[in-house]
C-alpha positions in Angstrom: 43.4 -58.5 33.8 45.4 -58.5 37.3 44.5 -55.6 39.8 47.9 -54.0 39.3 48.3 -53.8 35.8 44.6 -52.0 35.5 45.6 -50.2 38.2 48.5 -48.8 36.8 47.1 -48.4 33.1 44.5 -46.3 34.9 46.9 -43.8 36.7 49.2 -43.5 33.2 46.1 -41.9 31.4 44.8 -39.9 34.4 45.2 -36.5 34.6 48.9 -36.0 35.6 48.4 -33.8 39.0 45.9 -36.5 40.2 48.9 -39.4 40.3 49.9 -38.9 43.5 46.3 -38.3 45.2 46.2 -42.8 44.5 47.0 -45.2 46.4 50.5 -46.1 47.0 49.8 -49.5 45.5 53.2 -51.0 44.0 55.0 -50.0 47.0 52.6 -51.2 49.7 52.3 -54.7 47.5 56.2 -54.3 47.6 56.5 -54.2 51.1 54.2 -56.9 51.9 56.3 -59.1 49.4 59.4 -58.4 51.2 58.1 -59.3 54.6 60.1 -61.9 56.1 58.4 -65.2 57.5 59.2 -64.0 61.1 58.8 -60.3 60.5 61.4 -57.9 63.0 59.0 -56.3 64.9 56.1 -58.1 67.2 53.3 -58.0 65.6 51.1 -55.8 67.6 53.5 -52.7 66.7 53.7 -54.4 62.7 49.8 -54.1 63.0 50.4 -51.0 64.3 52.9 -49.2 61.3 50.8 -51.1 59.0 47.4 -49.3 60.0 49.3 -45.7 60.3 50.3 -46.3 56.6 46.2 -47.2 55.6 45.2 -44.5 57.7 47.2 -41.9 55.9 45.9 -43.0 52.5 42.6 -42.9 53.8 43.2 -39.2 54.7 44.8 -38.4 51.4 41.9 -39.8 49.5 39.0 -37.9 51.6 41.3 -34.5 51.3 41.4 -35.1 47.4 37.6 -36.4 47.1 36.1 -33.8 49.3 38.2 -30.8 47.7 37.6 -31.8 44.5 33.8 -32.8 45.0 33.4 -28.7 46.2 35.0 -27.7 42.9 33.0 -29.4 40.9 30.3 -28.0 42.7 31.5 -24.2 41.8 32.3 -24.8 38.7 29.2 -26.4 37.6 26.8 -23.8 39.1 29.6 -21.5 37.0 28.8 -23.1 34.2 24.5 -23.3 34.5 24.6 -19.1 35.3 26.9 -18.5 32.0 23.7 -20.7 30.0 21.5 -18.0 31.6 23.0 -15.3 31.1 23.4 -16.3 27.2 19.8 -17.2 27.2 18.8 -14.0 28.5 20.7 -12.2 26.2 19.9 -13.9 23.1 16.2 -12.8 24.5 14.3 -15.7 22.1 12.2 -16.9 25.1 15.2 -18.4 27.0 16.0 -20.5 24.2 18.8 -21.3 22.4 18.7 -20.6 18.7 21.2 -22.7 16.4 23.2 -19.1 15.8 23.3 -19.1 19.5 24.1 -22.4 19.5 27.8 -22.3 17.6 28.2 -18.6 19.5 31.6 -17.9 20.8 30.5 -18.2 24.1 28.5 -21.3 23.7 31.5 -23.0 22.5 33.6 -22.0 25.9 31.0 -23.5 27.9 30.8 -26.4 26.2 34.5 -26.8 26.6 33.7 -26.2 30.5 31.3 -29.1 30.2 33.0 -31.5 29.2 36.0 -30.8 30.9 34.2 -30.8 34.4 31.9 -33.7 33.2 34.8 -35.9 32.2 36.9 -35.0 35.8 33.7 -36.0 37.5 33.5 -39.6 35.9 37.1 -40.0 36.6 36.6 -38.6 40.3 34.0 -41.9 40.5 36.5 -43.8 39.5 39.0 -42.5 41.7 36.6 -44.2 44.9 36.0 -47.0 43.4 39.4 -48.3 42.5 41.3 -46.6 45.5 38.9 -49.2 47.6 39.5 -51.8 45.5 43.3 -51.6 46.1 42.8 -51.2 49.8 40.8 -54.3 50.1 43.6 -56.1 48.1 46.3 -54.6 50.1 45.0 -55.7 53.6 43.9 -59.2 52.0 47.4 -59.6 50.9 48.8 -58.5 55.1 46.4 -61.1 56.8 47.7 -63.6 54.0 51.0 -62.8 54.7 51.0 -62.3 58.5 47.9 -64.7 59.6 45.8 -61.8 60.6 42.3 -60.9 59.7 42.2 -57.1 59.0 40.2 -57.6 56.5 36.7 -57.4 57.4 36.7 -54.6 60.3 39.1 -52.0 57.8 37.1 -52.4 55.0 34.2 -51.3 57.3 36.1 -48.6 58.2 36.9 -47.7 54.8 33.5 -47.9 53.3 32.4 -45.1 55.6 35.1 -42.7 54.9 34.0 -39.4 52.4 36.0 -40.4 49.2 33.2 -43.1 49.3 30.3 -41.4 50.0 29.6 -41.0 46.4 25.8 -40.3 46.1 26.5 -36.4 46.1 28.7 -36.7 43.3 26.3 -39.4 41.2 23.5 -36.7 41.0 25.5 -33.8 40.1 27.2 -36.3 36.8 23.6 -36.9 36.6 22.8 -33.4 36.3 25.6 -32.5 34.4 24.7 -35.2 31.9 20.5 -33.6 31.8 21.8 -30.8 30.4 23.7 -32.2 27.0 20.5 -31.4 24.5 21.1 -28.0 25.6 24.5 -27.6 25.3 25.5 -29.6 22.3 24.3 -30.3 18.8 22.2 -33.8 18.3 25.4 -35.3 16.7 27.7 -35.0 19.6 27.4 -37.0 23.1 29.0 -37.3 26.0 30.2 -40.6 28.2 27.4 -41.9 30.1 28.1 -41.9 34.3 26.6 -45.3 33.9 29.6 -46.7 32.1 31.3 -46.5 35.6 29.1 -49.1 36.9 28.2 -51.0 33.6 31.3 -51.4 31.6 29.3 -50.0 28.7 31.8 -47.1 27.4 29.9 -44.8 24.8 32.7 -43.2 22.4 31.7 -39.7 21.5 32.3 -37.9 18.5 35.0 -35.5 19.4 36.4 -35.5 15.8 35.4 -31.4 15.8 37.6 -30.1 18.2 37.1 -26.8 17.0 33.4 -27.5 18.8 35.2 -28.4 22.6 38.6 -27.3 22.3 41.6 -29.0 21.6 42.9 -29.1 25.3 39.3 -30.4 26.6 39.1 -33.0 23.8 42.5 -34.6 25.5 40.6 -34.9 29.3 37.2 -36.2 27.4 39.7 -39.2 25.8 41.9 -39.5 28.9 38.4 -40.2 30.6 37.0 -42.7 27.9 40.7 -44.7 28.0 40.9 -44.7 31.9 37.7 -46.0 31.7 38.2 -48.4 29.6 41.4 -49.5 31.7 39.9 -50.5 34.9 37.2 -52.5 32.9 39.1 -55.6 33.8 38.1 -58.9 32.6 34.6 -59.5 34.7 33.7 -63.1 35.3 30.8 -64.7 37.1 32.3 -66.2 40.2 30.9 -69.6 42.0 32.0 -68.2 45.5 31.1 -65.1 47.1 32.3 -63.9 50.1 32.3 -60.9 52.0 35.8 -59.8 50.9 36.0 -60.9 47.2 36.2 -58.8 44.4 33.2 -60.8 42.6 30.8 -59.7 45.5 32.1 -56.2 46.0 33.0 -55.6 42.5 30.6 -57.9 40.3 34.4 -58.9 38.9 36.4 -62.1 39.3 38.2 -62.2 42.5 41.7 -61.2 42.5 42.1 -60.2 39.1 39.7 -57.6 38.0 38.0 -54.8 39.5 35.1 -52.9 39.3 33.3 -49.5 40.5 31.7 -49.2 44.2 27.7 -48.6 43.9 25.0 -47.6 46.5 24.3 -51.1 46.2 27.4 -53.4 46.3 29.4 -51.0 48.7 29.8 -53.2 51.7 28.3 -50.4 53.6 25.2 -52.0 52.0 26.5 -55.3 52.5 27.4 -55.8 56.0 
């Protein structure tokens, strides 16, 4: 599947206020495109506008990341004081009875939950494919301008906060530790790892009386987005630096992928 079109699948099933925290990735291509074999300005000053443009997406992504990585945050230690409180009033040994179980208030936190879990996985993804489509973007400037970008902003990038991800991995991870306690044995969740395995686990959210009718529409925005920036991965018999295949684990050019501790370039370079 071509970067674009998984791109754009992605941001049609996101949540709606999130669109325009993405890179501006049509228009930039656009642009590019439209460049004229001897562009109008020099091109120190063309290097120039074209860095100010990267550099105010990179500050709109580490505004958006960081702001909504505190949230998260908040909510979730919210969330973990309302399962003690319940505990604690239920008073059988701190643990949760099946009448406590289906309680009222049981059933509001679970709605938290998966609202907050699903935003989190989709938050992941947010990093990983806003990199993706900066790598792309600067590939496609040096390719049409003879430049070579490439390697020293996608250093640049790698180090910027809306990809310092490890913060954010341990708290899914610890939202995800806490499912046996919050849901019956019949209902799951979407594993973090499907971000960085492609392996999307469909939960039963047929009883939306159990999360809420408004939360079951995040969980199964999360499970399609997901499922949109899958892309069509393909061993690659090249790897370089700057392809998708070694960044991604994803045939160059055409697919995409999710940024790991271990294939950011941070890691790599």
């Amino acid at each position: 599947m071509k970067f674009g079109k998984a791109f754009y699948m992605h941001l049609a099933k996101t949540i709606p206020d999130w669109r325009d925290k993405y890179l501006c990735y049509k228009p930039l291509k656009k642009l590019l495109k439209n460049l004229p074999p001897a562009p109008p300005l020099p091109l120190p000053l063309l290097r120039q506008w074209f860095l100010t443009v990267l550099y105010e997406e990179l500050e709109k992504f580490n505004d958006f990341y960081v702001e909504k990585e505190e949230e998260f945050i908040i909510r979730f230690e919210k969330l973990k004081r309302r399962i003690e409180q319940v505990k604690e009033r239920e008073n059988h040994n701190g643990v949760l009875t099946s009448e406590t179980e289906f309680s009222e208030d049981m059933t509001d936190i679970r709605k938290g939950f998966v609202a907050i879990h699903g935003e989190m996985i989709l938050l992941q993804n947010y990093s990983s494919l806003n990199f993706a489509g900066l790598v792309k973007i600067v590939k496609k400037y040096d390719k049409r301008t003879g430049e070579l970008l490439s390697l020293p902003f996608s250093l640049l990038a790698s180090n910027q906060p809306f990809l310092i991800t490890e913060p954010l991995s341990r708290l899914v991870y610890e939202c995800e530790s806490n499912r046996e306690t919050l849901f019956p044995p019949k209902a799951e969740v979407v594993e973090s790892t499907a971000v960085t395995t492609g392996e999307i686990k469909h939960a039963d959210v047929s009883n939306v009386s159990l999360i809420g009718e408004e939360t079951a529409v995040i969980y199964q925005s999360t499970l399609a987005a997901l499922t949109a920036i899958q892309g069509l991965k393909k061993p690659s018999s090249t790897y370089n630096p700057l392809s998708m295949s070694y960044i991604f684990g994803s045939e160059d050019d055409d697919s995409t992928g999710a940024v790991t501790a271990e294939n950011s370039p941070r890691h790599s370079w």
